[in-house]
Each structure stands twice: as C-alpha cells, then as structure tokens.
C-alpha positions as CSV (number, residue, x, y, z in Angstrom):
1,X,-6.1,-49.6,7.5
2,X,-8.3,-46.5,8.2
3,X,-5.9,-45.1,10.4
4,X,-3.4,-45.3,8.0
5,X,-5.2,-43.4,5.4
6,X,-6.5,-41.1,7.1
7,X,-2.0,-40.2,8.5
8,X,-1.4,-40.3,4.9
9,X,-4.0,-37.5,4.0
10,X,-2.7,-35.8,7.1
11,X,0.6,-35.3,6.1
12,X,-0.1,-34.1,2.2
13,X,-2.4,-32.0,4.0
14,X,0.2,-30.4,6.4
15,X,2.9,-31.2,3.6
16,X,0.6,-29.1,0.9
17,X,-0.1,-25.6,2.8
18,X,4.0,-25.3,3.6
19,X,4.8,-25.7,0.0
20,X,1.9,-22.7,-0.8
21,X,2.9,-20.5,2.0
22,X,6.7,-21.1,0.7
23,X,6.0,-20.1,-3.3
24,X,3.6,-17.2,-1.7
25,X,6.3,-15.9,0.4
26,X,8.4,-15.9,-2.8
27,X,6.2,-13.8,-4.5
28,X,6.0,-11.5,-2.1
29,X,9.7,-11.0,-1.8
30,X,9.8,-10.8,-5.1
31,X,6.9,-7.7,-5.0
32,X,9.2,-5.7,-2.1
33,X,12.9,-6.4,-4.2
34,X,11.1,-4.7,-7.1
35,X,9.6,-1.6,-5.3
36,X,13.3,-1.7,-3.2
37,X,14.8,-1.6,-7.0
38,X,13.0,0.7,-8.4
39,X,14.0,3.2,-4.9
40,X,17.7,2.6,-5.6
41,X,17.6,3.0,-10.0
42,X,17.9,-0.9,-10.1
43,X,15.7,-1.0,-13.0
44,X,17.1,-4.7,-14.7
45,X,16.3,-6.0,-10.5
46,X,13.3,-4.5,-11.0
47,X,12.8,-6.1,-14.8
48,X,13.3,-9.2,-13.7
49,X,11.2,-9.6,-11.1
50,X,8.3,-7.7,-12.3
51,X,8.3,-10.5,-15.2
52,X,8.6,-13.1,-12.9
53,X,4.6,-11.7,-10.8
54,X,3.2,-11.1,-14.7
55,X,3.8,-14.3,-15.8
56,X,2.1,-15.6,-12.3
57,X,-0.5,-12.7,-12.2
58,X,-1.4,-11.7,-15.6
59,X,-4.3,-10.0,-14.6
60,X,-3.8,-8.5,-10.4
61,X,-3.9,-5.6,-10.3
62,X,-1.3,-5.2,-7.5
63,X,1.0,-6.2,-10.4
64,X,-0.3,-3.8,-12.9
65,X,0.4,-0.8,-9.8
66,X,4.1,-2.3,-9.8
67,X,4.5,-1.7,-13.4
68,X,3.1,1.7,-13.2
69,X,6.2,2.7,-11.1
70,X,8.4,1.1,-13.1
71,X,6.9,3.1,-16.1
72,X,7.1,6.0,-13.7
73,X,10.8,5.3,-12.6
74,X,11.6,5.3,-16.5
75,X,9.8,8.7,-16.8
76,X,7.2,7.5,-18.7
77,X,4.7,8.9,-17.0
78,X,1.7,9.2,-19.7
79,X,1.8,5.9,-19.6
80,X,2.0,5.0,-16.1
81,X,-1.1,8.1,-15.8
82,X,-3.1,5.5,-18.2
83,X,-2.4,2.5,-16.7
84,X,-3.1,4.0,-13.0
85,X,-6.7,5.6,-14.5
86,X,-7.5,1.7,-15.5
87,X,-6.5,0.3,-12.1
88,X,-8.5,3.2,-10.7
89,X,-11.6,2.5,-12.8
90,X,-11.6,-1.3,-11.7
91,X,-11.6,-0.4,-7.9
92,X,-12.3,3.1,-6.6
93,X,-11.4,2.1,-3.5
94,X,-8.0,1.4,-4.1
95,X,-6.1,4.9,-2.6
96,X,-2.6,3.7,-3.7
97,X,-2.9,4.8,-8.0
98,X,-4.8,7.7,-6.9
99,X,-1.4,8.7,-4.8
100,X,0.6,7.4,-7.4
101,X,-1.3,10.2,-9.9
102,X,0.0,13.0,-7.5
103,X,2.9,12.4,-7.2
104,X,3.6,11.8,-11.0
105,X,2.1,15.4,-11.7
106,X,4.1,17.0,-9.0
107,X,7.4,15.5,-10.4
108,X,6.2,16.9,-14.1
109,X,6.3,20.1,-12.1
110,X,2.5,20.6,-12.7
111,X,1.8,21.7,-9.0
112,X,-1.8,23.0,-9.8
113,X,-2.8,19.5,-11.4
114,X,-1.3,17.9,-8.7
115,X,-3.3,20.0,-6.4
116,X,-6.7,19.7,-8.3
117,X,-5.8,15.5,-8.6
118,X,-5.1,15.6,-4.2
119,X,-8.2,17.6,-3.9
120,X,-10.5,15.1,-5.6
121,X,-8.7,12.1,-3.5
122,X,-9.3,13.5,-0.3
123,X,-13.0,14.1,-1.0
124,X,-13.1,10.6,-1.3
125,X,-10.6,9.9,1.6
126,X,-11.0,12.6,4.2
127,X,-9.2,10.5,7.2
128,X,-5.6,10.3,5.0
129,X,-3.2,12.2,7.3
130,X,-0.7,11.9,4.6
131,X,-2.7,13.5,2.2
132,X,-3.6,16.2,4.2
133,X,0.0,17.2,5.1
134,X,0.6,17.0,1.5
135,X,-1.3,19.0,0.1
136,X,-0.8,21.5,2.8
137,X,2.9,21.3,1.5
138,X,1.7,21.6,-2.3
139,X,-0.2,25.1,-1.3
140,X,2.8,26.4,0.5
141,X,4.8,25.8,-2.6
142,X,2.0,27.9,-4.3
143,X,2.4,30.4,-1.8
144,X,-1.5,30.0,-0.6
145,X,-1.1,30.3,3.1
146,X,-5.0,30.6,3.6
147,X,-5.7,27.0,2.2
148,X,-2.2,25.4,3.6
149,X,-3.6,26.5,7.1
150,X,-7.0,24.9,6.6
151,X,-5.3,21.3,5.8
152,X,-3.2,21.9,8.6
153,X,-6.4,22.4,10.8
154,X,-7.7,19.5,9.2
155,X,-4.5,17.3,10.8
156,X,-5.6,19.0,14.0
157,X,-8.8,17.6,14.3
158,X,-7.4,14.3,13.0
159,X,-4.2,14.5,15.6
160,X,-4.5,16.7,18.4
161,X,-1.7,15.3,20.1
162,X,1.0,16.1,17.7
163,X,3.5,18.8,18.3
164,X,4.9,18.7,15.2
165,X,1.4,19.9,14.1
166,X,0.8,22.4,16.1
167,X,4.3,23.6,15.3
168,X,3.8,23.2,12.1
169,X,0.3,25.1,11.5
170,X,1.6,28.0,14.4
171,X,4.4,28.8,11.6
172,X,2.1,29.1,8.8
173,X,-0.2,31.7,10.8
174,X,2.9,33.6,11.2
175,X,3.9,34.3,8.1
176,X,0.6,35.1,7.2
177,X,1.0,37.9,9.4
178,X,-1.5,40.1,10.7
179,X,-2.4,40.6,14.9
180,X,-5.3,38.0,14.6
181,X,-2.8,35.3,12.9
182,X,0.1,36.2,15.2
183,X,-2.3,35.5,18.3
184,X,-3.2,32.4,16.7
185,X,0.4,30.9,15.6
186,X,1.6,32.1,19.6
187,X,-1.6,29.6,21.0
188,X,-0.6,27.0,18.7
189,X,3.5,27.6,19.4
190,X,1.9,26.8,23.4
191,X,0.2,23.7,22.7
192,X,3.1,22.5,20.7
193,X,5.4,23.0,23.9
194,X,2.6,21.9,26.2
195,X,2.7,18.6,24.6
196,X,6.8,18.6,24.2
197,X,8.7,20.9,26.1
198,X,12.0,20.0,24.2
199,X,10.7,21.2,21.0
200,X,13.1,24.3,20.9
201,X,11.2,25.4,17.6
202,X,8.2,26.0,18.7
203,X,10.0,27.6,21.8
204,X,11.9,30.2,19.3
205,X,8.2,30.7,17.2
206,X,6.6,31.3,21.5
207,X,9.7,34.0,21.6
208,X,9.1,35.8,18.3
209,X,5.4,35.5,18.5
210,X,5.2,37.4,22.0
211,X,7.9,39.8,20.7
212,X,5.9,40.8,17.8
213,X,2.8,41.4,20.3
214,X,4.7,43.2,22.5
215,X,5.7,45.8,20.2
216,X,2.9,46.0,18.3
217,X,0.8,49.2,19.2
218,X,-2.6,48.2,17.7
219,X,-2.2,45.2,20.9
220,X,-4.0,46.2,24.2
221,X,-1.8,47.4,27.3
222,X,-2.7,44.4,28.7
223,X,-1.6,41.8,25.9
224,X,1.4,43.9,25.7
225,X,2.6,43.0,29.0
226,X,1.5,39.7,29.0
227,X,3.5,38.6,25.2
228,X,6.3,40.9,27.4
229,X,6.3,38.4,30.1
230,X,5.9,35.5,27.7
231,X,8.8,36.5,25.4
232,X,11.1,37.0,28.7
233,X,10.0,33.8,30.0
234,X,10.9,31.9,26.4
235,X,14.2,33.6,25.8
236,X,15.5,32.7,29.7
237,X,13.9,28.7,27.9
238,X,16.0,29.0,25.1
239,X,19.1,30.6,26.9
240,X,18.9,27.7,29.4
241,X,18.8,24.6,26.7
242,X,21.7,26.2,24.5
243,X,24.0,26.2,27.9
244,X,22.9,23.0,28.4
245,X,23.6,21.8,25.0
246,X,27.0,23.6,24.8
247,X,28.0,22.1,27.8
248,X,27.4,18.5,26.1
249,X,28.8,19.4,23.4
250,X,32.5,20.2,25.0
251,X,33.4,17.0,25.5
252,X,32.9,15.8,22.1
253,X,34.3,19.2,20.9
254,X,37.6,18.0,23.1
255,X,37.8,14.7,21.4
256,X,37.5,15.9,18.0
257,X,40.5,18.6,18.7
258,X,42.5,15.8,19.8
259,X,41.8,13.4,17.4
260,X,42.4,16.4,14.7
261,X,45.4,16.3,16.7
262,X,46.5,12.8,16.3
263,X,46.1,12.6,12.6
264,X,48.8,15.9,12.4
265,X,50.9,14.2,14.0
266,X,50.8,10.8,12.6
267,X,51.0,12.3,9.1
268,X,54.2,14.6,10.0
C-alpha cells in the first residue's frame, strides 16, 4: 500500500516539472519571436506575443524591456525613454535599458546625449567591451580623436590579444597625425600583425606608417632608415599576398567567363 503511494506521488512529481519546463519553454519562445519580430518590422508577430508574456507577467520587468522596443520600433521613443528610466530605477544593475537609452538617442540623431548617457553607463560598468567600442565609435562620429583613442586604449587593457584592436586604435593615432602619433599607430599596426599576420590592413597602415617616418625630416637619421627598411619589408608583404590572392582568384575568374559564356549562348 505504501509502495503504491509513494509510485503515485512519484510520477505527479516527475509528470508536474515536464508540464512547467514545457509552458516555461513556451514563454521563452515566445520572448525571442518577439525581439526576432521586432528585428524584421513584424510588428502584429510582435503584438501578439508581447500580449501573450503581459497577461502572464504583468509586472517583470523583462516584459516591460520588451515593450520598450516595441515602443522603440514604433518610434515612440519618449515613451520607451520613460518606461526604460522606471525599469532602471527598480534595478540599477540591470545594463540592458541603460543600452537601450543609447541607442534610442543615437537614432534621434542626438550624438552628444548619446555620449553623455554611455559615459554615465560605463562609470558604472567599466568591464563592457561593447560599450567601450561604442563610444569610441560615437566620438569618431564627433570627430574627437583624442577621447576615441582613450576608449580604444581602454579595450586594450581589457583585450590585449585582439588584432582587430590594435588595428583599430593604430588607425585612429594616424589620423590624428603628428610624429609622436605616427610612431604610436606604427607599434600598434606591429602588434596587430604579430598577433595575425594575415591581417593585410594593419600590413597597409605598417607600410604607410613607416613611409610617413621615412620622409619626415624632423625623424632622426636613424629612425629614418629603420621605417625605410620597415616600409620595404611591408610593401614586398603586401606584394606577395596580392600575387597570391590573384593567383586564386584565376580560376574562379575562368569559370565566371565561361559561365558568362554559356548563358550568351543559350540565350542566342
């Protein structure tokens, strides 16, 4: 008798948890086809869906940050800018709305509030790689080299690996300009190849770097024929992989005449 209880209570037991993981599952297909929606202008997807997590989650507020970008795909941003300011005020931990802020005044066009908003967010979340780089890309689109440079150095310390980085962070000391910058971007252009020779960019930014060195005349005799040496040694790089490359590239070239070819001739 007691064994037979006690299989009963097992089962609803096991029979209970699949039913909750099944309905939670549900919920949080419904939560990815509304922010998949909202990506591809499917706003009545969206609608429906988003209806569907209020009337189960009145009060979440991983709900209330969907419907903020719905509001925000409808280009109501005042109100989305409200609603993410309430999610914000009921946990300042939650970096998502503060992102969500950002990126609503940089599609109002208001790059300086935008920059101000990213500012304030990063003083609070100083390891967000993302928000580095973007802000790095809002003062570029200011045309503030000086404070684009500094995030960048920031994704350094964050990163060092990273050639895209360094890459990235050598071309903003160049056109900064200067002998002091040009040095710096040419170091930076190294590491980036040091860490992945194939990146022909920072193999092209090596060759104008040590070009610009060479022929400047405030540069020491010295430096002067050592960015000589280094520009020779990056065009001969460069000349190299664009044989290579064009030497790929001829067989497909082949098969795309005769294939040009074919469809002449089957339309004649």
């Amino acid at each position: 008798m007691d064994s037979s209880i006690k299989g009963r209570q097992t089962r609803a037991h096991n029979h209970f948890p699949l039913q909750l993981r099944s309905f939670r599952s549900q919920l949080l297909v419904y939560e990815q086809v509304v922010i998949a929606a909202l990506d591809c202008n499917r706003l009545e997807v969206a609608d429906v869906c988003l209806k569907a997590l209020i009337a189960e989650f009145p009060t979440s507020l991983r709900v209330r940050k969907l419907r903020a970008l719905q509001l925000e795909a409808r280009e109501k941003y005042d109100d989305a800018v409200e609603l993410l300011d309430y999610i914000i005020k009921q946990d300042e931990t939650n970096a998502a709305p503060r992102k969500r802020k950002v990126a609503i005044l940089k599609a109002k066009g208001k790059i300086s509030d935008a920059i101000k908003e990213l500012t304030e967010y990063l003083k609070k979340f100083m390891s967000d790689q993302e928000g580095w780089q973007e802000l790095s890309e809002l003062y570029l689109q200011e045309q503030d080299f000086g404070r684009a440079a500094f995030c960048m150095e920031e994704l350094i310390l964050h990163n060092p690996h990273s050639h895209l980085i360094h890459q990235h962070y050598a071309e903003i000391k160049y056109t900064q300009g200067g002998t002091e910058n040009i040095e710096i971007a040419r170091a930076h252009y190294c590491l980036a190849l040091k860490i992945n020779p194939n990146n022909i960019r920072a193999l092209y930014g090596l060759f104008l770097c040590a070009t610009n060195i060479a022929i400047n005349p405030k540069s020491t005799p010295v430096k002067r024929k050592e960015a000589n040496k280094l520009a020779k040694w990056a065009l001969k790089e460069l000349n190299i992989r664009y044989d290579e490359k064009m030497v790929e590239e001829k067989p497909v070239a082949a098969l795309e005449v005769l294939m040009n070819t074919i469809q002449i001739t089957t339309s004649t």
